[in-house]
C-alpha angles and dihedrals in degrees: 000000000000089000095057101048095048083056090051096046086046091055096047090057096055083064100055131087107251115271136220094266092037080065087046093054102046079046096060088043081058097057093047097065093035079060089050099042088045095059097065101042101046095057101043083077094046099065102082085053086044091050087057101040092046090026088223133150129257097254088050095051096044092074086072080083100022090060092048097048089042087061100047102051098041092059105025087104101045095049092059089049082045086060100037085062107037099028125293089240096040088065110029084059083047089054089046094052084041088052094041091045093048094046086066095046083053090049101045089038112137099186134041089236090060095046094064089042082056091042096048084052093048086051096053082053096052085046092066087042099059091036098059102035099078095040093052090057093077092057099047098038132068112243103249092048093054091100089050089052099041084053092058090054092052088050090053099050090048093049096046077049091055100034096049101075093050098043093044085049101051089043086052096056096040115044094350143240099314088064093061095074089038092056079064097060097071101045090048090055094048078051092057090048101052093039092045085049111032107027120088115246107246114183123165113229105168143055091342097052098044096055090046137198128341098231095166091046089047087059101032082059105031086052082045104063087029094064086050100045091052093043094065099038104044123084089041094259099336130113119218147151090278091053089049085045089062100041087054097051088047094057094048087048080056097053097041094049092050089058097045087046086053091055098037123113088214114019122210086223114027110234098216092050088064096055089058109115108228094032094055079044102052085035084059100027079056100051097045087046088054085052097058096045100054082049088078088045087058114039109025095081090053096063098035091060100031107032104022088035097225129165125252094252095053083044093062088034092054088041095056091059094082106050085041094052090041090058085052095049099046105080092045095055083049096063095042096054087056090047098046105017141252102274099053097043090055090054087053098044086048087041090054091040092055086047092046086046091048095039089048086056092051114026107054083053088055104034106004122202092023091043091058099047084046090055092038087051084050097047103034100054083043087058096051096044094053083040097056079034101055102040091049084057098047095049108025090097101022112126122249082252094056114042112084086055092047095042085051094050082057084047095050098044091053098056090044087054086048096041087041085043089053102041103033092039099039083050087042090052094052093044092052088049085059086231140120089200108042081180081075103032119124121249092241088060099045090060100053086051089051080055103044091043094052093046086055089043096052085043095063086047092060085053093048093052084047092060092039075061111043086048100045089050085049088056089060087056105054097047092048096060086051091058 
């Protein structure tokens, strides 16, 4: 009887304009993912600061990131299935006090040990953020504005990506590096705040509650993705016996962790979702779009500064287009995915990525500069638009059970495509530059690795177009044997 009159309630308010506190709310889920982009991005710039106040080496001071992205992806999982059990807004106001908590321990730090503690904890935090974000959109937004909100969420991650280097910098050379994790405090407590007042109370009381929660699946899979993230991004761009040590670990986790999801009673990820045909193709259509995307990360300042010649100030300045350009286009894409649908709009953002790819192989060669920011205003709308396209797809019809652990599977293929992009095409760049040391290459050589890198970038998009087909035309399918 409770059941059915929290589905009724929930189907009258997709019919409703959004309210005040509906806008409150969203707006709470916005700042959510602003806190968790922003942690990445605003301490990138600090390491050079935190290598001369803990005179530590590169290598030591990298972990500062590599601790907070680790985290991240290892429980990002765990922590939707964690909400779908306990309440989507229970624990997504637990992960903003986490992150706010753990903001203060960053900033008050007195070792460098005790700094990537606080930062994987930060990044547990910002696992539960970005998790529950995007399942708490489809309780807070009506259905046919879900493309518009999940639009919003991708403007404010770009923004907290493109804000993050010239706040940090400002805050570095003001009060210092300990004042880029404290900015953080208050915006996590206004987050508290919005999330405790505006957002519904959610808790699960039923199946789900009573089977409880899949422990040995949380650490086969968190050890899992652990093994393999460690193992591209350890040995700073070799390959050696301790990388295929961990590849190897990580595939036996696998292994181990499809045949306990097979015996549990309540699986942290759910075998038969995964052989749903449009959710296995947006989980792999997202991570090779995330691929592609941290390409251009890579491998763009490289070519700015060795091929093109520019200065270290225009490099930051023509690196900040895209994610400039990428707040601008969210909300838009947004709209257009509610206007036109999901499907379709996923088609046109791959069919604009594999032209950005393509034109970033050809354009900078031929105009330079201007070349480079024309490609980069093909690819990065493309990628918003598939983004706000892709998620509305995904989560439009997932059950309220389900949602925290499928929003965290769009979450986790996204950071394996970033942590592949950078490993595999930053290997693939320097390959292509026929150089062990791209810091000494020759222009001449940077630029036919740029080349090289985009065509196989454009290409992956190809593939990726090819799957949204194939699984769009399964879906047909499907829905024409039921008829």
């Amino acid at each position: 009887m409770k059941r059915n009159i929290t589905d009724a309630a929930s189907s009258l308010a997709q019919t409703r304009e959004p309210t005040t506190r509906g806008r409150w709310a969203l707006a709470s889920l916005a700042l959510s993912m602003l806190l968790a982009s922003l942690g990445v991005s605003i301490a990138n710039i600090a390491l050079p600061s935190l290598a001369e106040a803990f005179r530590a080496s590169f290598q030591q001071v990298q972990w500062v990131i590599i601790a907070y992205l680790l985290a991240i992806t290892t429980m990002i999982v765990s922590v939707g299935r964690l909400g779908d059990i306990l309440g989507h807004r229970r624990v997504l106001l637990a992960g903003i006090v986490l992150y706010t908590l753990a903001s203060i321990l960053c900033g008050v730090a007195p070792t460098l040990g005790l700094l990537i503690v606080a930062r994987a904890l930060q990044g547990l935090g910002a696992a539960i953020l970005m998790a529950l974000t995007v399942a708490l959109v489809r309780e807070i937004t009506p259905k046919d504005r879900t493309g518009s909100a999940m639009g919003l969420l991708g403007t404010m991650s770009a923004i907290g990506t493109a804000l993050g280097p010239s706040l940090g910098g400002l805050l570095l050379a003001g009060p210092g590096w300990r004042a880029i994790f404290l900015i953080l405090v208050p915006l996590g407590m206004l987050n508290v705040l919005l999330a405790y007042r505006y957002l519904p109370v959610s808790g699960r009381t039923g199946e789900l509650e009573r089977k409880g929660f899949d422990t040995v699946g949380t650490l086969l899979l968190g050890l899992t993705l652990g093994a393999y993230a460690l193992a591209v991004t350890v040995g700073g761009g070799t390959f050696d016996g301790l990388n295929l040590a961990l590849l190897l670990a990580a595939a036996l986790g696998a292994g181990l962790f499809v045949l306990a999801q097979a015996r549990a009673a309540s699986p942290l990820i759910p075998v038969a979702a995964l052989r749903n045909a449009l959710l296995s193709a947006s989980l792999v259509m997202n991570g090779l779009v995330a691929t592609v995307m941290m390409a251009t990360l890579v491998v763009g300042p490289f070519y700015l500064s060795r091929s093109l010649g520019l200065s270290d100030l225009l490099v930051g300045i023509v690196m900040s287009i895209g994610p400039i350009i990428s707040a601008f286009s969210g909300v838009p894409a947004g709209r257009m995915v509610d206007r036109l649908g999901a499907p379709f709009m996923a088609i046109a953002g791959l069919v604009a990525m594999a032209a950005g790819a393509f034109a970033l192989a050809a354009l900078p060669a031929m105009f330079g500069v201007a070349g480079y920011l024309a490609a980069i205003a093909i690819l990065t709308p493309g990628y918003q638009l598939f983004q706000a396209a892709n998620n509305t797809a995904v989560m439009m019809d997932v059950s309220a059970e389900q949602r925290g652990v499928i929003s965290g599977l769009l979450s986790l293929s996204r950071n394996i495509g970033l942590i592949t992009g950078a490993a595999v095409m930053g290997a693939l760049f320097a390959f292509a530059a026929m150089t062990t040391d791209i810091t000494t290459a020759p222009p001449q050589a940077i630029a036919g690795g740029m080349q090289v890198t985009f065509v196989v970038a454009g290409l992956l998009m190809v593939v990726a177009l090819g799957i949204a087909a194939i699984s769009r035309a399964l879906v047909k399918r499907a829905l024409l044997r039921v008829l």
